[in-house]
C-alpha positions as CSV (number, residue, x, y, z in Angstrom):
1,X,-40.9,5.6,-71.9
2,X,-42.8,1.8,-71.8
3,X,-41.0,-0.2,-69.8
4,X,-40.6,-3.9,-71.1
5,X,-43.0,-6.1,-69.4
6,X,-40.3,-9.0,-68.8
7,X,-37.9,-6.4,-67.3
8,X,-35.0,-9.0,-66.1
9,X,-33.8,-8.4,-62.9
10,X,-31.0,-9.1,-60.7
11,X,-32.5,-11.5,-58.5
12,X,-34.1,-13.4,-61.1
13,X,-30.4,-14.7,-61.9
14,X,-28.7,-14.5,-58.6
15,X,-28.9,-18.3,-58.2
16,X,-27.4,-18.9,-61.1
17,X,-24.3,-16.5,-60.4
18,X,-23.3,-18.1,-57.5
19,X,-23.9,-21.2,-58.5
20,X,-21.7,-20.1,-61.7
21,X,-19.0,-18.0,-59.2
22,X,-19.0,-20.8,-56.8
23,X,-18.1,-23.4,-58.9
24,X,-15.8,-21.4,-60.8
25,X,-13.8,-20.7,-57.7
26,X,-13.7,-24.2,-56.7
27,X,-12.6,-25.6,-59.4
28,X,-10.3,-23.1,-60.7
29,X,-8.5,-23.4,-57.1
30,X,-8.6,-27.3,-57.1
31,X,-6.6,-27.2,-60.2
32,X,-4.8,-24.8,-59.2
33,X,-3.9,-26.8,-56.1
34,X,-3.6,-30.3,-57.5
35,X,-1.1,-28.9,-59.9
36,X,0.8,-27.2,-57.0
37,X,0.9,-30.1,-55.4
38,X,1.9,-32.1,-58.1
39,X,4.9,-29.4,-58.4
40,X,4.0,-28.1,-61.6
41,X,5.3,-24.9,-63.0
42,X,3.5,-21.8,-63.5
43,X,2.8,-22.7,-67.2
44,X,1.6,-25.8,-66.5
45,X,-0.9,-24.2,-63.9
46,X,-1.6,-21.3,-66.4
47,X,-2.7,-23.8,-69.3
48,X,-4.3,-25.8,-66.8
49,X,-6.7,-23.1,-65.0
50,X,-7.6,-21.6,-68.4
51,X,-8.7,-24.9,-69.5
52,X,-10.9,-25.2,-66.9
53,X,-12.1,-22.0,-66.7
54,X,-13.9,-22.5,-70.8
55,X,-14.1,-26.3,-70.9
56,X,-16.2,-26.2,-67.5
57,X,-17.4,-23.2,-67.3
58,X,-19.0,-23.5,-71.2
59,X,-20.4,-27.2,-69.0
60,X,-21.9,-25.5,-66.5
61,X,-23.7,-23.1,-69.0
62,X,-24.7,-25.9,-71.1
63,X,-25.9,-28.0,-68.5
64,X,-27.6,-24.9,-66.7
65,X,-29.2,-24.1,-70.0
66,X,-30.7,-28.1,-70.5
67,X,-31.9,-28.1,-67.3
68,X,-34.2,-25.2,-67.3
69,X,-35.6,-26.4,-70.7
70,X,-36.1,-29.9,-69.7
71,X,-38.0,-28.2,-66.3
72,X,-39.9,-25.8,-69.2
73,X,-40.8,-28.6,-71.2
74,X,-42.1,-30.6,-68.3
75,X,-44.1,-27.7,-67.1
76,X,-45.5,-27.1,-71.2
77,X,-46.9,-30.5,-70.7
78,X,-48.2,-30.2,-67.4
79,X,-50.3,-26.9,-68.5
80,X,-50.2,-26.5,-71.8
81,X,-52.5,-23.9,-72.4
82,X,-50.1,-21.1,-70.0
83,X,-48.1,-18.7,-72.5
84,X,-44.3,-19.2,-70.9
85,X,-41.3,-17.2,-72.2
86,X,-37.9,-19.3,-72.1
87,X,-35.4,-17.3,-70.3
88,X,-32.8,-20.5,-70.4
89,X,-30.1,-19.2,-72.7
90,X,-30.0,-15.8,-70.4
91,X,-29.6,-17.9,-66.9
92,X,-27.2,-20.3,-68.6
93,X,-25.2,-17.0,-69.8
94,X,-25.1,-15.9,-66.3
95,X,-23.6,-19.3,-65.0
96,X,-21.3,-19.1,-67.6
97,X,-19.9,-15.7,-67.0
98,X,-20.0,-15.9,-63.3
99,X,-18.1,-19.3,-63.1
100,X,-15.2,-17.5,-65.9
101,X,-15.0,-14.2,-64.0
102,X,-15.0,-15.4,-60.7
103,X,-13.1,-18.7,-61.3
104,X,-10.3,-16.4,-63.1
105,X,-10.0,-14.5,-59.5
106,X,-7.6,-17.5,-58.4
107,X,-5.7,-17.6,-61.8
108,X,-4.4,-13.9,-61.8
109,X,-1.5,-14.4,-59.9
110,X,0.3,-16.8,-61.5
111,X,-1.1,-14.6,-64.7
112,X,0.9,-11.8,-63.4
113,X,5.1,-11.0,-62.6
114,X,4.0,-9.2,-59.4
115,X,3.8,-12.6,-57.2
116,X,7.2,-14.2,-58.6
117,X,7.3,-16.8,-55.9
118,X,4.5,-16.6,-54.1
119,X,1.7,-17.6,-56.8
120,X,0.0,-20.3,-54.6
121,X,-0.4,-18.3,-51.5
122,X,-1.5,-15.0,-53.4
123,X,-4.2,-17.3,-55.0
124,X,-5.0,-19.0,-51.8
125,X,-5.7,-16.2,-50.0
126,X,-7.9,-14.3,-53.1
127,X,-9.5,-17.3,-53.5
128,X,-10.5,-17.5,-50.0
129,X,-11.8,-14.0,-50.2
130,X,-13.5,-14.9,-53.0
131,X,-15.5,-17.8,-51.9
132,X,-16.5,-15.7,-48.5
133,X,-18.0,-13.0,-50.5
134,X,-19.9,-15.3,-52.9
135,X,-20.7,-17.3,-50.1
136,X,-22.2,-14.1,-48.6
137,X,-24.1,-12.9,-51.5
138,X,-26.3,-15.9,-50.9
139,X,-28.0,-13.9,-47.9
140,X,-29.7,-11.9,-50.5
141,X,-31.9,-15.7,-51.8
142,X,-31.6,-17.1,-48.2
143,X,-31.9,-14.7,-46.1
144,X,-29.1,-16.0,-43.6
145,X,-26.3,-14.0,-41.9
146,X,-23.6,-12.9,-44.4
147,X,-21.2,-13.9,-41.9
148,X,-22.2,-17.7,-41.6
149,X,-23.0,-18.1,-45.7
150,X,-19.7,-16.7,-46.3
151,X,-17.8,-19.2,-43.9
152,X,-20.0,-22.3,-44.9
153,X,-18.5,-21.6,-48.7
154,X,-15.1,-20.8,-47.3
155,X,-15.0,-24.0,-45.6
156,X,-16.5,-26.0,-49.0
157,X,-14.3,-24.5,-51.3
158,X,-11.2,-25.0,-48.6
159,X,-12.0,-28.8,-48.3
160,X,-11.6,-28.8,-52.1
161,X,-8.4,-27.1,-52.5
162,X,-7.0,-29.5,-49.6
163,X,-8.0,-32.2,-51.2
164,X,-7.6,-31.8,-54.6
165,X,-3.7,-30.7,-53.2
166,X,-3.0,-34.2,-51.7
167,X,-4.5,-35.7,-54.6
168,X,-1.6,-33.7,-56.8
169,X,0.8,-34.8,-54.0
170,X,0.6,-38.2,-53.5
171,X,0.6,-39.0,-57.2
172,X,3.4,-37.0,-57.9
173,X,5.0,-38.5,-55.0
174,X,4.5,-42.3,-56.1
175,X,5.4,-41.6,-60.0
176,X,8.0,-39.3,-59.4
């Protein structure tokens, strides 16, 4: 059997699945946590995380995808005579469905009648776990310790949640 000659492969589109997973995560979890902190219900959370997760994620894509054609375009004018296959729509794909599946890791529990009571912790604590193991995938591109690329996106995506949770606090607290 041929194989094709512009097999993809995984580490062709690893950057743009964590960039997609990371972000995902993030902001998934800052909603998540602005809305706690606000002292929304679970419905409000629910409509608001699955929101994000198409409106942003479908942005992400989109802008993933214009990017790598404005970089193709510049580099058609630059040598115009080299042959160059677009691969843009695939790689904005891959952001896309990396930032839904792991931005929905977050969302589950308040998706779910297992963690009556204890949504925000449940999803605190996945998405922690979350953001150390797509941290960690990064060694693969970097070739850093797993370890330290795990806890340097642990840390990011933690700043974020605290953040975006005060934000949701203190403007609940002055309105309300």
């Amino acid at each position: 059997m041929l194989r094709r000659k512009n097999r993809i492969k995984l580490g062709e589109y690893l950057d743009e699945a964590v960039y997609g997973a990371n972000d995902g995560i993030i902001t998934t979890f800052a909603v998540i946590s602005s809305a706690t902190g606000a002292t929304l219900g679970g419905e409000a959370i629910i409509i608001l995380g699955l929101a994000n997760l198409v409106a942003d994620g479908f942005s992400m894509g989109a802008s993933s995808f214009l990017s790598i054609r404005t970089e193709e375009d510049v580099q058609r004018i630059k040598s115009f005579w080299k042959n160059r296959n677009s691969d843009a729509l695939s790689r904005s794909l891959t952001t896309f469905g990396a930032f839904v599946f792991a931005g929905s890791i977050p969302l589950i529990p308040f998706m779910s009648s297992v963690a009556v009571g204890h949504e925000f912790m449940i999803s605190a604590v996945a998405a922690g776990a979350a953001f150390f193991v797509v941290g960690g995938s990064r060694t693969v591109v970097t070739k850093r310790g797993f370890f330290i690329s795990g806890l340097e996106m642990f840390i990011v995506g933690g700043i974020a949640a605290i953040l975006a949770y005060s934000i949701g606090y203190v403007i609940h607290s002055s309105i309300a």
